[in-house]
ZAZA-965889 format. One record per residue: chain; x, y, z of N, C-alpha, C, O in turn; residue in one letter. Coordinates in Angstrom, 3 decimals. Atoms other than C-alpha are relative to their C-alpha. Layout:
// residues N
chain / n.u / n.v / n.w / ca.u / ca.v / ca.w / c.u / c.v / c.w / o.u / o.v / o.w / resn
A / X / Y / Z / X / Y / Z / X / Y / Z / X / Y / Z / a
...
// end
This chain:
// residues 84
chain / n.u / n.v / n.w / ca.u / ca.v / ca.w / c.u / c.v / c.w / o.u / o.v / o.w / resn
A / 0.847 / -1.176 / 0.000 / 0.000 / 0.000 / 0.000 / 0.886 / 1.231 / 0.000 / 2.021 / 1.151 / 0.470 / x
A / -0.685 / -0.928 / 0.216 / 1.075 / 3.370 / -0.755 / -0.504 / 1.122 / 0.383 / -1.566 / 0.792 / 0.911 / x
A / 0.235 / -1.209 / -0.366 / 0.445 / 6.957 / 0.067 / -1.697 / 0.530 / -0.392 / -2.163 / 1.608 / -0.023 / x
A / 1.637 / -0.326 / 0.264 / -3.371 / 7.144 / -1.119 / -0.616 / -1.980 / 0.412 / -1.307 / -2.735 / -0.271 / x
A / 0.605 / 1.486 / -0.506 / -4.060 / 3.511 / 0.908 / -1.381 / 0.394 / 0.588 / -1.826 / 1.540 / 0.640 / x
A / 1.220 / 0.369 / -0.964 / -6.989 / 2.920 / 2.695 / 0.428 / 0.190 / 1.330 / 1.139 / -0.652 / 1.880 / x
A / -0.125 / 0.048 / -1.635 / -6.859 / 4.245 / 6.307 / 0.467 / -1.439 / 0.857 / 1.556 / -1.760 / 1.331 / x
A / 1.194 / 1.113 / -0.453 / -9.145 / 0.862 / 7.587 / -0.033 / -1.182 / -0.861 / -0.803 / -1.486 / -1.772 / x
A / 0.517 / 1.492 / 0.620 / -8.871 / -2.295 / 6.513 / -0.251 / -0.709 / 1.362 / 0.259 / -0.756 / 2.481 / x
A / 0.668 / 0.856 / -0.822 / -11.321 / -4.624 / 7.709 / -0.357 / -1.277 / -0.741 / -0.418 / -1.318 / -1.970 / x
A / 0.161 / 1.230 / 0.420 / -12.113 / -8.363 / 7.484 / -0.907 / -0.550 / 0.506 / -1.390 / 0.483 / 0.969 / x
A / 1.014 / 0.636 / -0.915 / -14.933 / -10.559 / 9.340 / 0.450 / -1.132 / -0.022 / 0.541 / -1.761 / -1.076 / x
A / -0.512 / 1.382 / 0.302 / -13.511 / -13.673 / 10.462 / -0.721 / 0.029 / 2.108 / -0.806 / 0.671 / 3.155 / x
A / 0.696 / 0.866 / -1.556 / -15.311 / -16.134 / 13.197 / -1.191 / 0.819 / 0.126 / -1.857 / 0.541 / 1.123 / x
A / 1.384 / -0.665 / -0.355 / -18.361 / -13.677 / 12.916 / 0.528 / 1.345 / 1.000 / -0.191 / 1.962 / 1.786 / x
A / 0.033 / -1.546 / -0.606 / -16.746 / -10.594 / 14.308 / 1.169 / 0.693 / -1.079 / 2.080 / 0.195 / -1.741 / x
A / -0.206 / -0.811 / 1.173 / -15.842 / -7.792 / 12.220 / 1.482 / 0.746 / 0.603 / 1.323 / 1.610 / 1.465 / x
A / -1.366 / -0.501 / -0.062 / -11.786 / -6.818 / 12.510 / 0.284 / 1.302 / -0.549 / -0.308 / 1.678 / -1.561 / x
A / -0.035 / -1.295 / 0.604 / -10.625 / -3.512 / 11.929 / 1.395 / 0.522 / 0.514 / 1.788 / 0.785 / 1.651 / x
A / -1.302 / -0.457 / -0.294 / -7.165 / -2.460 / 11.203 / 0.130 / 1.359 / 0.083 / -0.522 / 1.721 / -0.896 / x
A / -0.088 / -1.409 / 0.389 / -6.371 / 1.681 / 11.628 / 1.554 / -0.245 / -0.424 / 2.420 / -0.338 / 0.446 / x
A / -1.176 / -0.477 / 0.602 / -3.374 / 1.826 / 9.370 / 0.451 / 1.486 / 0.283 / 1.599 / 1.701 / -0.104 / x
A / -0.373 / -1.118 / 0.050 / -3.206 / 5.538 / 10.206 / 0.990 / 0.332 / 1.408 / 1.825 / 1.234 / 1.486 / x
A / -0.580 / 0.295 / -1.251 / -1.996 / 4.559 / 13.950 / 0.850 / -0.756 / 0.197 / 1.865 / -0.543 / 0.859 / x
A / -1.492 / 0.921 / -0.411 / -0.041 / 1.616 / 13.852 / 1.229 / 0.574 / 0.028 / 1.678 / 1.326 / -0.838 / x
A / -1.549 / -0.553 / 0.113 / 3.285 / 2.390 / 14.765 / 0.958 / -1.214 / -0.359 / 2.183 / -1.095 / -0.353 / x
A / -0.943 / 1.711 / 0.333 / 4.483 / -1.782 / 13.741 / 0.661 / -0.221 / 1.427 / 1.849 / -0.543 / 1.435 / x
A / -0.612 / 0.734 / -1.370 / 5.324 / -2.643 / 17.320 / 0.044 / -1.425 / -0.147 / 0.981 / -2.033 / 0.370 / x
A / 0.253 / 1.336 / 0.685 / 4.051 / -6.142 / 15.724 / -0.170 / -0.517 / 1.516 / 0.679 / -1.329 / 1.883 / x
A / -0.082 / 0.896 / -0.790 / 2.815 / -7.125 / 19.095 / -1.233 / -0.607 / -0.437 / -1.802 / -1.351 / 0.362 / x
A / 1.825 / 0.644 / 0.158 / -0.871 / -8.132 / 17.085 / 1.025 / -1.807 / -0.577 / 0.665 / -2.935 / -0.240 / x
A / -0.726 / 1.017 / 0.433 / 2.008 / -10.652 / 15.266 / 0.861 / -0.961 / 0.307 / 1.157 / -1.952 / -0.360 / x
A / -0.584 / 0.625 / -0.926 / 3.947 / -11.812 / 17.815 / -0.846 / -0.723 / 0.761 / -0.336 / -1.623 / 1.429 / x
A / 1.074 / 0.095 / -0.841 / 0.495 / -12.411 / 19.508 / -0.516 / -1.623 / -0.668 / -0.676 / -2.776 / -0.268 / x
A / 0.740 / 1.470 / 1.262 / -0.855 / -14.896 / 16.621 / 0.754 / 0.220 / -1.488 / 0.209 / 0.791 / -2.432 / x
A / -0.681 / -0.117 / 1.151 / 1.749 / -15.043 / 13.958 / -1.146 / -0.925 / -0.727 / -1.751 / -1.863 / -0.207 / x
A / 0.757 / 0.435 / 1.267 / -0.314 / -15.838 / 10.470 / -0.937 / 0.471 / 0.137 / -1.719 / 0.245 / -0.787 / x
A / 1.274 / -0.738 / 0.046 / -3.050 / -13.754 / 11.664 / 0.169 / 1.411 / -0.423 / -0.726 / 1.934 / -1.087 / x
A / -0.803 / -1.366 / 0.292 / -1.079 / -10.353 / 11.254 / 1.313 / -0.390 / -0.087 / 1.960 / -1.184 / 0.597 / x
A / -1.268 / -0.373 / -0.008 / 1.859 / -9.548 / 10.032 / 0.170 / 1.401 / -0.280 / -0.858 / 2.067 / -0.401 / x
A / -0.081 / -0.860 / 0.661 / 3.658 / -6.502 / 8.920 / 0.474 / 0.156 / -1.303 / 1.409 / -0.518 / -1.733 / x
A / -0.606 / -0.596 / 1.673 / 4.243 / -5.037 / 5.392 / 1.178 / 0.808 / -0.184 / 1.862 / 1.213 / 0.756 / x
A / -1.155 / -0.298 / -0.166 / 6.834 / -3.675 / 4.036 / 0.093 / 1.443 / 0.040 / 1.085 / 2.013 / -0.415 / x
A / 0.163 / -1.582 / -1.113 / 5.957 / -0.130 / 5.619 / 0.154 / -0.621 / 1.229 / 1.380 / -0.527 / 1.288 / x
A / -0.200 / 0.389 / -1.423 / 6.116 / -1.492 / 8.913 / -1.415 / -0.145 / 0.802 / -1.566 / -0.049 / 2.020 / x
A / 1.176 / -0.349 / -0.629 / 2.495 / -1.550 / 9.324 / -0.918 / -0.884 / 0.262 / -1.164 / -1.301 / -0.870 / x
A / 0.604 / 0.975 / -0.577 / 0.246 / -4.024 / 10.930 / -1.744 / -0.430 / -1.322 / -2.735 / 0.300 / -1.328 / x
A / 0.609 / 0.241 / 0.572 / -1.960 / -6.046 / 8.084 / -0.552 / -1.288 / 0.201 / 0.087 / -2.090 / 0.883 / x
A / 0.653 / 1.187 / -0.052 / -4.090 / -8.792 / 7.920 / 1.048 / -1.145 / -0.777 / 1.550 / -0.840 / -1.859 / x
A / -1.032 / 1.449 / 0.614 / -1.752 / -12.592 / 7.105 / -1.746 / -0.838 / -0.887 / -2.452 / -0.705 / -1.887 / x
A / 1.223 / 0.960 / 0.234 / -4.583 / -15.383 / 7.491 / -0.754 / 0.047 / 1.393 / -0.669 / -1.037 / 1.971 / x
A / 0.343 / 0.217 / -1.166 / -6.218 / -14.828 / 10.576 / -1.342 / -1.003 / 0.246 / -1.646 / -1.325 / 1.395 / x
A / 1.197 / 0.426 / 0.113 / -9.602 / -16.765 / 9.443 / 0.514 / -1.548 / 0.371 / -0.401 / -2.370 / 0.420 / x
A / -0.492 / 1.040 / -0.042 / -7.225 / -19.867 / 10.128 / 0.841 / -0.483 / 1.251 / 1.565 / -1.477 / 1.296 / x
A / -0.491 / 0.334 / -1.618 / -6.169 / -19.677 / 14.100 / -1.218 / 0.029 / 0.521 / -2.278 / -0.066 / -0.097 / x
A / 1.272 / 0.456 / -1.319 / -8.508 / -19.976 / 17.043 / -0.664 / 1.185 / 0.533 / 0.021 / 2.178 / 0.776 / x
A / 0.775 / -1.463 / -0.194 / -11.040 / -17.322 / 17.951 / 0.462 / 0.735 / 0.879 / 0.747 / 1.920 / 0.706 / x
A / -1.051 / -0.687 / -1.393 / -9.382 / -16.633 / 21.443 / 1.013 / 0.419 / -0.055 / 1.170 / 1.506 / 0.501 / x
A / -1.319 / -0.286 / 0.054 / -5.840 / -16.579 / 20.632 / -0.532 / 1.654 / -0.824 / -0.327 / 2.807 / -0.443 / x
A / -0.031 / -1.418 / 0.776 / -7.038 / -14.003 / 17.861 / -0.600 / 1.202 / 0.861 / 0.190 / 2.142 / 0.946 / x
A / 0.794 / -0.914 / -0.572 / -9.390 / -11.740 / 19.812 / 1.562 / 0.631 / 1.169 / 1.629 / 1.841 / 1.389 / x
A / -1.042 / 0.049 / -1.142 / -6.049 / -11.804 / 22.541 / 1.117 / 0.754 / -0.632 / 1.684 / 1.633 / 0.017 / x
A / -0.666 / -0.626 / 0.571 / -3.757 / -10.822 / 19.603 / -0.626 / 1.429 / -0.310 / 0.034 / 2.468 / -0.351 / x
A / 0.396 / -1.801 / 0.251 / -6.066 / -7.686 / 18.843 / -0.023 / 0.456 / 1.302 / 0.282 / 1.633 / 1.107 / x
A / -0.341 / -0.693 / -1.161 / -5.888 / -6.640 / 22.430 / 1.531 / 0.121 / 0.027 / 1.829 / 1.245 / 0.433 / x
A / -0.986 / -0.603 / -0.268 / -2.462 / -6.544 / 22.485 / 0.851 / 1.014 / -0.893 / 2.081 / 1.049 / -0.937 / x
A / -0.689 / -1.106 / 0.701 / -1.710 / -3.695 / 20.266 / -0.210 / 0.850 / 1.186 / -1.158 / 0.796 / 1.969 / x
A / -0.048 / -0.885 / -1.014 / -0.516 / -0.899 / 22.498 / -0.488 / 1.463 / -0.537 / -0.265 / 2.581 / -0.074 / x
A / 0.876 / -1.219 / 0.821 / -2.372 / 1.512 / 20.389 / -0.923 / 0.156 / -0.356 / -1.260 / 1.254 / -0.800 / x
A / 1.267 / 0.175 / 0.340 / -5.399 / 0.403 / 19.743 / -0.172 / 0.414 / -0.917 / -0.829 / 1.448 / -1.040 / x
A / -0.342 / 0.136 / 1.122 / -4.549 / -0.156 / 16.401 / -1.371 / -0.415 / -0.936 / -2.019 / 0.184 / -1.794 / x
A / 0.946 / 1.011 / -0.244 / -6.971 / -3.208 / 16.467 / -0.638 / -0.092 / 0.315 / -0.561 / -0.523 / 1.466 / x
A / 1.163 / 0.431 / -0.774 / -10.480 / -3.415 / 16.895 / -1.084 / -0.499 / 0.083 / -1.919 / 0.180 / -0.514 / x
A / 1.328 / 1.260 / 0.559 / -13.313 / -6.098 / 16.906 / -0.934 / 0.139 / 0.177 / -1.122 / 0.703 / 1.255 / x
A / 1.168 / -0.748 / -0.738 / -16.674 / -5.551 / 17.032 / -0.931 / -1.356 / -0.100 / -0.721 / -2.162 / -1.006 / x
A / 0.523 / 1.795 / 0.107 / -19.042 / -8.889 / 17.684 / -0.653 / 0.380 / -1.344 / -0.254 / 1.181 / -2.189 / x
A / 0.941 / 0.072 / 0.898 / -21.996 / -9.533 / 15.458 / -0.888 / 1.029 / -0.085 / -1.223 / 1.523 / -1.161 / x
A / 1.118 / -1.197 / -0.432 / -24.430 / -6.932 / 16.923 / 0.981 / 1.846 / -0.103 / 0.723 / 2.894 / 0.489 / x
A / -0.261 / -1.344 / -0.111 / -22.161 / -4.051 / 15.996 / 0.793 / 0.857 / 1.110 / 1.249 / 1.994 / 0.998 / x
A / -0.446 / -0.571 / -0.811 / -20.880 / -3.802 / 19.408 / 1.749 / -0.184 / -0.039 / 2.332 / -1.245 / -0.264 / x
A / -1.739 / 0.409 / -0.208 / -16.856 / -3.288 / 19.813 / 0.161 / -0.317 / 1.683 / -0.236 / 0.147 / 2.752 / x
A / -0.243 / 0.642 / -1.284 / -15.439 / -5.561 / 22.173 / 1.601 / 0.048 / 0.102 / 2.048 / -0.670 / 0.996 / x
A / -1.175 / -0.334 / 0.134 / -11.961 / -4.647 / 21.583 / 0.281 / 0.966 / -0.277 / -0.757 / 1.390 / -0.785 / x
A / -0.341 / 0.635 / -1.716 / -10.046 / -2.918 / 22.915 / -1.238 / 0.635 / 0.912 / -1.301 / 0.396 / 2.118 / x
// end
């Protein structure tokens, strides 16, 4: 991605709706360290979706809490954010 990217990328995996702010990440990569193959970073340094539709709902929900920026944030089915 380049200089006219998309803020917000978002995905829905396990029935809750993921939401990256590219405009915040600073790549601390702790969402990737958290659940490697669910996030990684790009080659900006910036926290993107891998495969996350392919780890365990907990581990993942655990990896979006640990961005120290609240980078990362999930919202269930009903719209509500439960992260962070």
């Amino acid at each position: 991605m380049t200089g006219e990217e998309i803020a917000e990328v978002r995905r829905t995996v396990h029935g809750y709706l993921v939401c990256i702010d590219r405009s915040i990440c600073v790549g601390f990569e702790d969402c990737a360290t958290e659940m490697p193959g669910a996030f990684r970073l790009d080659d900006e340094g910036i926290a993107t979706f891998d495969a996350p539709e392919t780890v365990d709902v907990t581990i993942l929900l655990g990896a979006c809490a640990a961005c120290p920026v609240d980078a990362i944030r999930v919202l269930d089915g009903d719209g509500r954010q439960i992260v962070p």
